[in-house]
ZATORBA-896713 format. One record per atom (N, C-alpha, C, O): residue in three letters; x, y negated, z negated. Coordinates in steps of 0.1 Angstrom, whole numbers, padded with zeros to 4 digits, always signed. Last residue first. Layout:
REM residues N
ALAXYZ
...
END
This chain:
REM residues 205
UNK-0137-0222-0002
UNK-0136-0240+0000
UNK-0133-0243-0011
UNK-0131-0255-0014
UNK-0137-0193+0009
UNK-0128-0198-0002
UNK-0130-0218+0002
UNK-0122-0224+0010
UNK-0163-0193+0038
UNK-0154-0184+0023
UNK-0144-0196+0019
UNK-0143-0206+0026
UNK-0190-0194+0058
UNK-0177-0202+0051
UNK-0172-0200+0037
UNK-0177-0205+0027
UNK-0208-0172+0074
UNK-0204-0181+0059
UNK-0191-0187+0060
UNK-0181-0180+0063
UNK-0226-0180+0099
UNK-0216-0172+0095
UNK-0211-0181+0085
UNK-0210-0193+0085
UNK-0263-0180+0101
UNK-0250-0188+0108
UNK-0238-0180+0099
UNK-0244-0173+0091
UNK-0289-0183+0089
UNK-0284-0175+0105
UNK-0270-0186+0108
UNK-0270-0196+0114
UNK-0296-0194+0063
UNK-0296-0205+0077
UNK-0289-0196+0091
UNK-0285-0201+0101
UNK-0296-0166+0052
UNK-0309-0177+0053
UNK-0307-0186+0065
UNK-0314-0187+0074
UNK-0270-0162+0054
UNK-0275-0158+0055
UNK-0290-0162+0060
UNK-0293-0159+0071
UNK-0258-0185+0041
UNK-0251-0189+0054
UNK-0265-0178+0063
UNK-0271-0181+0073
UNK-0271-0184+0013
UNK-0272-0196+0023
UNK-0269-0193+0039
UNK-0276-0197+0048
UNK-0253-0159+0005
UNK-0266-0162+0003
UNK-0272-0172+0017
UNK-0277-0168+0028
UNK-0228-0168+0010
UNK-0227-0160+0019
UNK-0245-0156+0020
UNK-0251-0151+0030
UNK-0227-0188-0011
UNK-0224-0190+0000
UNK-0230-0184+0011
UNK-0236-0190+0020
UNK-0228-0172-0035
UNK-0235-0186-0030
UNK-0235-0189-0016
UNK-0246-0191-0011
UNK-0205-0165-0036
UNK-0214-0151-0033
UNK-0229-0163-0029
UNK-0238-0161-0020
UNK-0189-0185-0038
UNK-0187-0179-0022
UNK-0198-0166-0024
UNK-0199-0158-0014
UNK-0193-0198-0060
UNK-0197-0206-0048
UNK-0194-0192-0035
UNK-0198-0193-0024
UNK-0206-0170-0084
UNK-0199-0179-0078
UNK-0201-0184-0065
UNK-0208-0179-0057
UNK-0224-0159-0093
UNK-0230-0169-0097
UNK-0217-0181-0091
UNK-0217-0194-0092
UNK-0214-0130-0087
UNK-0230-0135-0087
UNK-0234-0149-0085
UNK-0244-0153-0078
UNK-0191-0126-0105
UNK-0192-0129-0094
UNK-0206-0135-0082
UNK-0206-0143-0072
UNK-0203-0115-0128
UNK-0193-0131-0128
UNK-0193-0132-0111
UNK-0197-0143-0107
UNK-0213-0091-0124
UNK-0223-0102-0127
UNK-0214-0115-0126
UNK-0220-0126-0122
UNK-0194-0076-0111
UNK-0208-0079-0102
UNK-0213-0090-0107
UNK-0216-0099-0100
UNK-0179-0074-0135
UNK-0170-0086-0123
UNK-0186-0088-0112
UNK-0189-0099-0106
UNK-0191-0059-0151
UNK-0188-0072-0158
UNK-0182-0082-0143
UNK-0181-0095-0141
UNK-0199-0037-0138
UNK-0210-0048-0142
UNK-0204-0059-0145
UNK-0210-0069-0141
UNK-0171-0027-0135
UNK-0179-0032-0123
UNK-0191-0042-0127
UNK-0192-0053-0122
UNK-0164-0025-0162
UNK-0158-0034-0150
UNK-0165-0035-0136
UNK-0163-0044-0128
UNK-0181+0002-0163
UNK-0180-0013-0173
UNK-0177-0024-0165
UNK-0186-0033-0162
UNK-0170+0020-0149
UNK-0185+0010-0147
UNK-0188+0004-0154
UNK-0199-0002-0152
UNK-0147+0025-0158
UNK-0148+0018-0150
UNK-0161+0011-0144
UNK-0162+0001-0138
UNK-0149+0034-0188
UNK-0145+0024-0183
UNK-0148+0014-0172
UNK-0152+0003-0174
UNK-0172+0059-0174
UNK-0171+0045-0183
UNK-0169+0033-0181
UNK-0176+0024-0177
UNK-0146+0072-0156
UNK-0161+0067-0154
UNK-0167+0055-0159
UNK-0168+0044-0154
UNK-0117+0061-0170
UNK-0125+0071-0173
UNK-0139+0063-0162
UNK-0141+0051-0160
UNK-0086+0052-0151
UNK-0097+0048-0161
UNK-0112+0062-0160
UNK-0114+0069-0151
UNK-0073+0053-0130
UNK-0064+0054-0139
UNK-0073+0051-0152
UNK-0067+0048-0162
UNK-0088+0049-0104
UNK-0079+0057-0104
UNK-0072+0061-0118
UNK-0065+0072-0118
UNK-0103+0026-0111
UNK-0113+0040-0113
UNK-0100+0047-0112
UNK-0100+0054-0122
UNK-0086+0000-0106
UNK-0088+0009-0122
UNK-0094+0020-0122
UNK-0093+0027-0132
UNK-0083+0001-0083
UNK-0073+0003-0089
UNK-0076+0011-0101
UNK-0073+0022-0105
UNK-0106-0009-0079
UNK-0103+0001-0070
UNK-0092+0006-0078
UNK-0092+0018-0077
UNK-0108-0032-0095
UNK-0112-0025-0099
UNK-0111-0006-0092
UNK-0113+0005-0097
UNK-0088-0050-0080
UNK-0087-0045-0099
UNK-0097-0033-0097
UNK-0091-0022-0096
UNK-0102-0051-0059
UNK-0087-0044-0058
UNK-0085-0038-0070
UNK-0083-0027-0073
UNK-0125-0065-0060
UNK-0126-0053-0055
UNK-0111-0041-0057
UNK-0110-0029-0057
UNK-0116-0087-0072
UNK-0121-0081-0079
UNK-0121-0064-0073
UNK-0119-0054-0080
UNK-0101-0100-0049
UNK-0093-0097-0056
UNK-0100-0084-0072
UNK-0094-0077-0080
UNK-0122-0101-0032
UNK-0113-0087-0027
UNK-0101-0089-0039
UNK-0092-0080-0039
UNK-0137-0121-0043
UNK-0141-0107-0042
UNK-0129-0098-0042
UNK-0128-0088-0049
UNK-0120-0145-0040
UNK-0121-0140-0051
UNK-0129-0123-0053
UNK-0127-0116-0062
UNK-0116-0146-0011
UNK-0108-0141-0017
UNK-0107-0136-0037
UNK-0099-0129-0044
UNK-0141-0132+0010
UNK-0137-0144-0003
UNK-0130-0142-0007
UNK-0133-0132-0013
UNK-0125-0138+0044
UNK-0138-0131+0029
UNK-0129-0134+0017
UNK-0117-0137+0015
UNK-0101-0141+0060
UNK-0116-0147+0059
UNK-0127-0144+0054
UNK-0138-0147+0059
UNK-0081-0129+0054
UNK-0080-0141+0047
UNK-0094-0151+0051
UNK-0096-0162+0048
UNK-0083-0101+0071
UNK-0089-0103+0058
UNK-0089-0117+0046
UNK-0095-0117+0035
UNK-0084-0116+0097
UNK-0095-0111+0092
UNK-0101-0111+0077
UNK-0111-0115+0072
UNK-0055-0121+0095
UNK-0063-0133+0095
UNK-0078-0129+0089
UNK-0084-0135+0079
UNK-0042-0095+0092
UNK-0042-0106+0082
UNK-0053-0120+0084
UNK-0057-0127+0075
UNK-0049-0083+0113
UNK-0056-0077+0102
UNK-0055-0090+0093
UNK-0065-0095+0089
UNK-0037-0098+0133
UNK-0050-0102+0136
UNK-0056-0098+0122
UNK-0065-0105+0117
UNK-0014-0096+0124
UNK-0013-0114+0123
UNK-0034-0109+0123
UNK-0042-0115+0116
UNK-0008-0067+0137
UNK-0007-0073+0120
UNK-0011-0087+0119
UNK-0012-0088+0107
UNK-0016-0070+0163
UNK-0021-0057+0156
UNK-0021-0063+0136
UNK-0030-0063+0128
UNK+0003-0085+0169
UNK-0008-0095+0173
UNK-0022-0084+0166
UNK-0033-0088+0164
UNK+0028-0072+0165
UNK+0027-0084+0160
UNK+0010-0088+0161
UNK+0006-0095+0151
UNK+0021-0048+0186
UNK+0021-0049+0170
UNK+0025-0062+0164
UNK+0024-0060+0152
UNK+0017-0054+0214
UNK+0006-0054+0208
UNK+0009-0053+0192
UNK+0001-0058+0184
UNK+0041-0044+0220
UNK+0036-0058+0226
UNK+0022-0061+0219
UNK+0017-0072+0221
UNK+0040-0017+0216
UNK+0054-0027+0206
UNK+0046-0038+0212
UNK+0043-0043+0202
UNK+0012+0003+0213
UNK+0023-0007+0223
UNK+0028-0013+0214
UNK+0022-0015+0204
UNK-0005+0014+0194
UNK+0004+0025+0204
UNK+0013+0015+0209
UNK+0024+0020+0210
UNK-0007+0014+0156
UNK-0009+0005+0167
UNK+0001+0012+0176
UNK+0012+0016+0172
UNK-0026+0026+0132
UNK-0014+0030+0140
UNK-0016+0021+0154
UNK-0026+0023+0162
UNK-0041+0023+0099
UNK-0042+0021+0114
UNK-0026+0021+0120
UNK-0017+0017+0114
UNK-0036+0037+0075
UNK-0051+0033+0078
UNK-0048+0031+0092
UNK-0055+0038+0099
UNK-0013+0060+0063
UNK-0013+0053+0070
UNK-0026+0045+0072
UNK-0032+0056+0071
UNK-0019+0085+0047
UNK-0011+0075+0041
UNK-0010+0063+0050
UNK-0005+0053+0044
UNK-0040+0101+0060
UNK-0047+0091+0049
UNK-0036+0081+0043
UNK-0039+0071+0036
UNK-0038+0125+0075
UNK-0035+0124+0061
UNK-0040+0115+0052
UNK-0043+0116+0040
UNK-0036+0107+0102
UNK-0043+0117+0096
UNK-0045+0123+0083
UNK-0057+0126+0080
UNK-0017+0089+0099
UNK-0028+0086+0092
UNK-0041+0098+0093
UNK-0051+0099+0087
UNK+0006+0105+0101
UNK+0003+0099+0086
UNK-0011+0088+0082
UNK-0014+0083+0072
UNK+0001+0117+0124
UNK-0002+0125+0112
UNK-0002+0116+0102
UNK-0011+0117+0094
UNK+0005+0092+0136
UNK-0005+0099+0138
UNK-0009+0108+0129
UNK-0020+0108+0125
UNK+0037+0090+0129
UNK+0025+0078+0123
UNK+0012+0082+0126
UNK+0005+0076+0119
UNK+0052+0116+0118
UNK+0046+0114+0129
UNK+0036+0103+0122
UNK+0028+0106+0113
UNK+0075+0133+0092
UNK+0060+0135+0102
UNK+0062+0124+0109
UNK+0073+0119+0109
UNK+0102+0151+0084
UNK+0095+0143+0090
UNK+0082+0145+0095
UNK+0077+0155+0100
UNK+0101+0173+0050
UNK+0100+0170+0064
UNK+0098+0157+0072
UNK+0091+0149+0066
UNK+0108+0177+0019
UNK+0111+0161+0026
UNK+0108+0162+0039
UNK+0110+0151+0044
UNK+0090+0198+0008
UNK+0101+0202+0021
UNK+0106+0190+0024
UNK+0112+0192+0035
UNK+0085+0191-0016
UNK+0092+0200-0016
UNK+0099+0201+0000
UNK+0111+0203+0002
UNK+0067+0165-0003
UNK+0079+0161-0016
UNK+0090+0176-0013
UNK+0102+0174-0008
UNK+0048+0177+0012
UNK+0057+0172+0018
UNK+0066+0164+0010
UNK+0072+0156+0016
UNK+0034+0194-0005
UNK+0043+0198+0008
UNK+0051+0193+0015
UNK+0060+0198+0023
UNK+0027+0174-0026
UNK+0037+0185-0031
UNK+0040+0193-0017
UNK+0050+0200-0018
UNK+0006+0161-0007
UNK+0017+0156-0017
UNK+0026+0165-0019
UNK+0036+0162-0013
UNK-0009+0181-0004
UNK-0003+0176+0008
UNK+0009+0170-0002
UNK+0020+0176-0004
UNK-0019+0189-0032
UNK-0017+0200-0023
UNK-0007+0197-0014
UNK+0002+0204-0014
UNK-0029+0167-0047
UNK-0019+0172-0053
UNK-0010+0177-0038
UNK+0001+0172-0033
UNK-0042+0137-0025
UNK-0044+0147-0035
UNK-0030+0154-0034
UNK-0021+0151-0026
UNK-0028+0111-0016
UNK-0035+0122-0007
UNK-0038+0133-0010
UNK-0039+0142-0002
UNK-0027+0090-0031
UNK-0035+0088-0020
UNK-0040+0104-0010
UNK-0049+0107-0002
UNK-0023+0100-0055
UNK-0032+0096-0058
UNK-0042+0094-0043
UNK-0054+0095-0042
UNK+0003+0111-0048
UNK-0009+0123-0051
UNK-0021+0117-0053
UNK-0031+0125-0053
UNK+0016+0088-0043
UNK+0012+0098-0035
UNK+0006+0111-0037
UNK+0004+0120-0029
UNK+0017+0078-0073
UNK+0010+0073-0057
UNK+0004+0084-0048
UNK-0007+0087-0046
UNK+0033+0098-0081
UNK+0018+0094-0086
UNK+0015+0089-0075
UNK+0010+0095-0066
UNK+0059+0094-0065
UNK+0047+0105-0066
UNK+0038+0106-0072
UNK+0031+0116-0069
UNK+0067+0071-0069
UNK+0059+0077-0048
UNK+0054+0087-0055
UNK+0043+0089-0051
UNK+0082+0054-0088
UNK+0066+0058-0092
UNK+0055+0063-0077
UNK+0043+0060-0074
UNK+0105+0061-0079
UNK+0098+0045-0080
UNK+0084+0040-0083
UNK+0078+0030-0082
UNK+0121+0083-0074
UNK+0122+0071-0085
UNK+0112+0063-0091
UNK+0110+0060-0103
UNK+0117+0116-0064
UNK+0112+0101-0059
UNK+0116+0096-0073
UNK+0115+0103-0083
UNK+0143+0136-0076
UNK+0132+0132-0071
UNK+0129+0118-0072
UNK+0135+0110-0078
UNK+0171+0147-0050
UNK+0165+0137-0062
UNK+0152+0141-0062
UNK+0147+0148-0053
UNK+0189+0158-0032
UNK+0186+0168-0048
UNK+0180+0158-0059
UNK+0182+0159-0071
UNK+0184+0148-0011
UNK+0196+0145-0020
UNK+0197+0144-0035
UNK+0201+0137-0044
UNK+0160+0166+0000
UNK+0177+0169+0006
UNK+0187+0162-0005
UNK+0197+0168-0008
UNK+0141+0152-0019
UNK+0152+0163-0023
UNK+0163+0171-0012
UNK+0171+0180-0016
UNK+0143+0127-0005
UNK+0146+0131-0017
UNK+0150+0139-0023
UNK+0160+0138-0031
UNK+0123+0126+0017
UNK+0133+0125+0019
UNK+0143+0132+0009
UNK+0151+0140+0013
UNK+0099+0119+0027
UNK+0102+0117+0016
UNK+0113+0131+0015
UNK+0110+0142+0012
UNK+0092+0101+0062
UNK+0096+0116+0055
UNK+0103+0113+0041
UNK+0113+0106+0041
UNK+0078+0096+0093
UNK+0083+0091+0079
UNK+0089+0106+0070
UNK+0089+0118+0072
UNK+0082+0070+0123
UNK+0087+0083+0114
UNK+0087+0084+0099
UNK+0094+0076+0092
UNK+0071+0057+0151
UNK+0077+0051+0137
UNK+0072+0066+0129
UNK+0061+0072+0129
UNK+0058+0048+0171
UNK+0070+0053+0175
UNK+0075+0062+0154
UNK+0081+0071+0149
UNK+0034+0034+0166
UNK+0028+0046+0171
UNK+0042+0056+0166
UNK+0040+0066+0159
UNK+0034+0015+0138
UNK+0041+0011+0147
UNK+0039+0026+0156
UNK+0047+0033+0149
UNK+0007+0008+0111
UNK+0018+0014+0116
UNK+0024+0015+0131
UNK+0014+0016+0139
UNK-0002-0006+0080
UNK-0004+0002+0095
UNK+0007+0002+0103
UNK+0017-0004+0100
UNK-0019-0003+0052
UNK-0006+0000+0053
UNK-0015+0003+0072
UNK-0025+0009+0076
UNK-0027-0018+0021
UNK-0031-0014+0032
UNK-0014-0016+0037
UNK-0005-0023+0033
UNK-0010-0022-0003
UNK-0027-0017-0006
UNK-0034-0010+0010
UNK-0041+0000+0011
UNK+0017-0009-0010
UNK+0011-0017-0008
UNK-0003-0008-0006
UNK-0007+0003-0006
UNK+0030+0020-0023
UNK+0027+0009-0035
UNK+0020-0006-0029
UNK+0016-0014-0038
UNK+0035+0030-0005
UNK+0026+0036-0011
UNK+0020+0026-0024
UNK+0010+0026-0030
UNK+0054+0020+0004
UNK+0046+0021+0014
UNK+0032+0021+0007
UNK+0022+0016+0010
UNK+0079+0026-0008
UNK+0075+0013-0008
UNK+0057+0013-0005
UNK+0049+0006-0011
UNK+0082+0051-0005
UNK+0077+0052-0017
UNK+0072+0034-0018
UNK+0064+0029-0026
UNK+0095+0049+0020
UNK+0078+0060+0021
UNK+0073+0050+0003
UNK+0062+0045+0001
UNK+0118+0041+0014
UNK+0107+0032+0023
UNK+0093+0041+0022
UNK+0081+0036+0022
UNK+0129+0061-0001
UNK+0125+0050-0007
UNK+0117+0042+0004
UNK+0107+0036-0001
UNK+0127+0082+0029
UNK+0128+0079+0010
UNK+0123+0069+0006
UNK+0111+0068+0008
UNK+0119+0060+0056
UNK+0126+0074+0044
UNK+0128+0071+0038
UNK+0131+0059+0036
UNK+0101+0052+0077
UNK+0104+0048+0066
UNK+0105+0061+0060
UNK+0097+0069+0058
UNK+0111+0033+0117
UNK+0110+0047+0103
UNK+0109+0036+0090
UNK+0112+0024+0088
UNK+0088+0004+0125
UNK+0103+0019+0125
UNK+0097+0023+0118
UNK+0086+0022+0114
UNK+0072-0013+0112
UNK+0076-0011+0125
UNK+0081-0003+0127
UNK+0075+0002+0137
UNK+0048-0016+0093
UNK+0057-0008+0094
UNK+0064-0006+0106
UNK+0063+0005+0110
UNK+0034-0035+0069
UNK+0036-0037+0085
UNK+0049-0029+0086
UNK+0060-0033+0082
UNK+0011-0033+0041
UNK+0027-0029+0045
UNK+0028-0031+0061
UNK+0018-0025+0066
UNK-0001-0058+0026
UNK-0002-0052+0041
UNK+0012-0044+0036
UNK+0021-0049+0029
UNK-0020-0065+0001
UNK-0007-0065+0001
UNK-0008-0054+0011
UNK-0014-0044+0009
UNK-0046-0086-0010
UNK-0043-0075-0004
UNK-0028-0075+0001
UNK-0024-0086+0006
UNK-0045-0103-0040
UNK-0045-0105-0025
UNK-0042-0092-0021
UNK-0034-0086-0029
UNK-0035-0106-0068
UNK-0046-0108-0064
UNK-0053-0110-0052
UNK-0064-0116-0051
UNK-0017-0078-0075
UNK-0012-0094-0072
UNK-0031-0097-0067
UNK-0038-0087-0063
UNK-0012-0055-0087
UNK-0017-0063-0098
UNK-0023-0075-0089
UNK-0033-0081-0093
UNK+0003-0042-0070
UNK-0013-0037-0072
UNK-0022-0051-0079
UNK-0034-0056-0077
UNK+0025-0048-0074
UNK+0020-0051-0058
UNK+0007-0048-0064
UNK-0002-0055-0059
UNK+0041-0043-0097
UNK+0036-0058-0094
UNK+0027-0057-0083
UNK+0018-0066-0083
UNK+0057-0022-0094
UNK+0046-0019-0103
UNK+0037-0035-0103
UNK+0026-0037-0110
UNK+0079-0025-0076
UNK+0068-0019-0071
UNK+0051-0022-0080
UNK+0039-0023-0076
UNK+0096-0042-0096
UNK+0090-0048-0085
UNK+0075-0040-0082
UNK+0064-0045-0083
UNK+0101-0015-0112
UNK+0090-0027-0120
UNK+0087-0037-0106
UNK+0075-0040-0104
UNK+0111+0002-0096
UNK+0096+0008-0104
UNK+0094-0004-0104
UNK+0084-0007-0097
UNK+0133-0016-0090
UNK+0124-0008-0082
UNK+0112-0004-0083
UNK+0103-0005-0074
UNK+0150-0013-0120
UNK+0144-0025-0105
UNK+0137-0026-0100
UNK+0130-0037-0101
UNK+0148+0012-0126
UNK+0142+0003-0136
UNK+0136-0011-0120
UNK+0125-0014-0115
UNK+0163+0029-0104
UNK+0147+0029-0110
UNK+0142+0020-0118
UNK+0129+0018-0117
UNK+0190+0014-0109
UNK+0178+0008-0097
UNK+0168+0019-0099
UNK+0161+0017-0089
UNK+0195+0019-0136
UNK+0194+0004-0132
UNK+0188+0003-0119
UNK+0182-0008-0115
UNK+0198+0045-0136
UNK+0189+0035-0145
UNK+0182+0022-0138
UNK+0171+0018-0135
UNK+0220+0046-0119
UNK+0206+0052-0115
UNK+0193+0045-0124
UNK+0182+0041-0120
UNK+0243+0039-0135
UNK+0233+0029-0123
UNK+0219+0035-0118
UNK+0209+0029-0114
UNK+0240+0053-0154
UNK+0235+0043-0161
UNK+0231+0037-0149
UNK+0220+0032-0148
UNK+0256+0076-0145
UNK+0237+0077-0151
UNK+0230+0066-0147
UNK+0220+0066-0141
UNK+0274+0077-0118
UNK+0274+0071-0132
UNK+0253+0073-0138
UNK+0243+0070-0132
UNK+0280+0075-0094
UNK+0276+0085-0099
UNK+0269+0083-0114
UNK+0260+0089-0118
UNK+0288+0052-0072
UNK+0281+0051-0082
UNK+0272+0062-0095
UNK+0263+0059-0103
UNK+0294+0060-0042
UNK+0303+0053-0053
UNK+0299+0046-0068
UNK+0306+0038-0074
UNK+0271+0066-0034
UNK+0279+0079-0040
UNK+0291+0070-0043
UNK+0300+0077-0049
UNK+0257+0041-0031
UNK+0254+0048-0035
UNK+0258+0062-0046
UNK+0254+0066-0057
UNK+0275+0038-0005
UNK+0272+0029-0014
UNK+0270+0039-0027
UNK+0279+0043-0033
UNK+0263+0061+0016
UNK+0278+0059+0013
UNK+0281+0048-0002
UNK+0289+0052-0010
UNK+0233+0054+0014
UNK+0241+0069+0006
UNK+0258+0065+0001
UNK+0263+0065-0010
UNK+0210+0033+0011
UNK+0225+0032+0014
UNK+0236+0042+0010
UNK+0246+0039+0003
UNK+0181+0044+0010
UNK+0192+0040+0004
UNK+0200+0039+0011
UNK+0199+0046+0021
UNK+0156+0038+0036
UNK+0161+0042+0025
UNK+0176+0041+0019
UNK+0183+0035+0028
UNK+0150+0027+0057
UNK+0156+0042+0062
UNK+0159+0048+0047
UNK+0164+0059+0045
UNK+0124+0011+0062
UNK+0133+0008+0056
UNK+0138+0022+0055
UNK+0130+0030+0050
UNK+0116+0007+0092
UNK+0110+0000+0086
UNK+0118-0004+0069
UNK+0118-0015+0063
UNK+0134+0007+0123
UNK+0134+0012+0112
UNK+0127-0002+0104
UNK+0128-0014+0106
UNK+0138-0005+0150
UNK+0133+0008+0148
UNK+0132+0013+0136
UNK+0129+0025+0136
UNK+0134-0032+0149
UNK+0126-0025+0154
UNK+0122-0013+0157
UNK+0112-0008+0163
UNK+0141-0046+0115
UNK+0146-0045+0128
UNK+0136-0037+0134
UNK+0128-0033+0125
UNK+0130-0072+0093
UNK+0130-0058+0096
UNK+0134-0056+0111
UNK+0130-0064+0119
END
């Protein structure tokens, strides 16, 4: 990724040599089903946003799990300046992360915002101010979170996932069922022991 753009969104000139239905098919189809993988994967999925992200970069954004951001760096859903709407499944997302109201103000107007408003809003979790500091801002989140168990945060994700798209029920089904499997594993084991002997656990061995 270059340093001022995270991904600016489509390639227009490209793009308008393609009017045809069928290609539109063919990169919603692409696009949805990559995107529709990131939730599933069993590890937390960073978006590291250096630049802007328009259109289709907003709708990427939305589909990783954690998302932080570059101070300079611009976003704006974009879309209907080119009389579209989002493709790639950005607007369930995006009503998911920031309810109907904000969602639908900034789909109808495409405006630019500001990595400060976007985590004011909640699409962003952390905004790093110095370029000399954002590599060492993303390398630090990632090491942190590859030091808890990785089989928890992959349960924690399923099921964070699923209260969004599952009844109550449902979902406190899946919580008893992954609380209790998880119980009896070496790293809820672990973090037992490390406790008792005052010393800091040792995860995934």
């Amino acid at each position: 990724m270059g340093s001022k753009q995270f991904v600016a969104g489509g390639d227009l000139k490209e793009l308008s040599e393609h009017p045809e239905a069928a290609a539109g098919a063919r990169l919603n189809r692409t696009m949805s089903d990559a995107l529709q993988q990131l939730p599933k994967l069993p590890i937390p999925v960073i978006a590291a946003i250096n630049g802007d992200a328009f259109g289709g970069g907003c709708e990427i954004l939305t589909a990783c799990d954690l998302r932080i951001s570059i101070s300079h760096a611009r976003f704006c859903l974009a879309q209907v300046k080119n009389a579209l709407t989002t493709g790639w499944g950005g607007t369930a997302r995006l009503v998911s992360l920031l309810g109907q109201s904000r969602a639908l103000e900034l789909l109808l107007t495409g405006r630019q915002f500001t990595a400060v408003e976007a985590q004011q809003i909640g699409l962003i979790h952390r905004v790093v101010e110095q370029t000399a500091e954002w590599q060492t801002a993303v390398n630090t989140w990632a090491y942190e979170l590859c030091q808890l168990p990785m089989t928890t945060l992959a349960a924690l994700k399923q099921l964070t996932y699923t209260a969004v798209h599952s009844t109550l029920a449902q979902t406190s089904q899946l919580e008893t069922d992954l609380f209790v499997r998880l119980w009896s594993y070496p790293d809820h084991l672990e973090a037992m022991n490390a406790f008792n002997e005052k010393r800091p656990p040792q995860f995934n061995r």
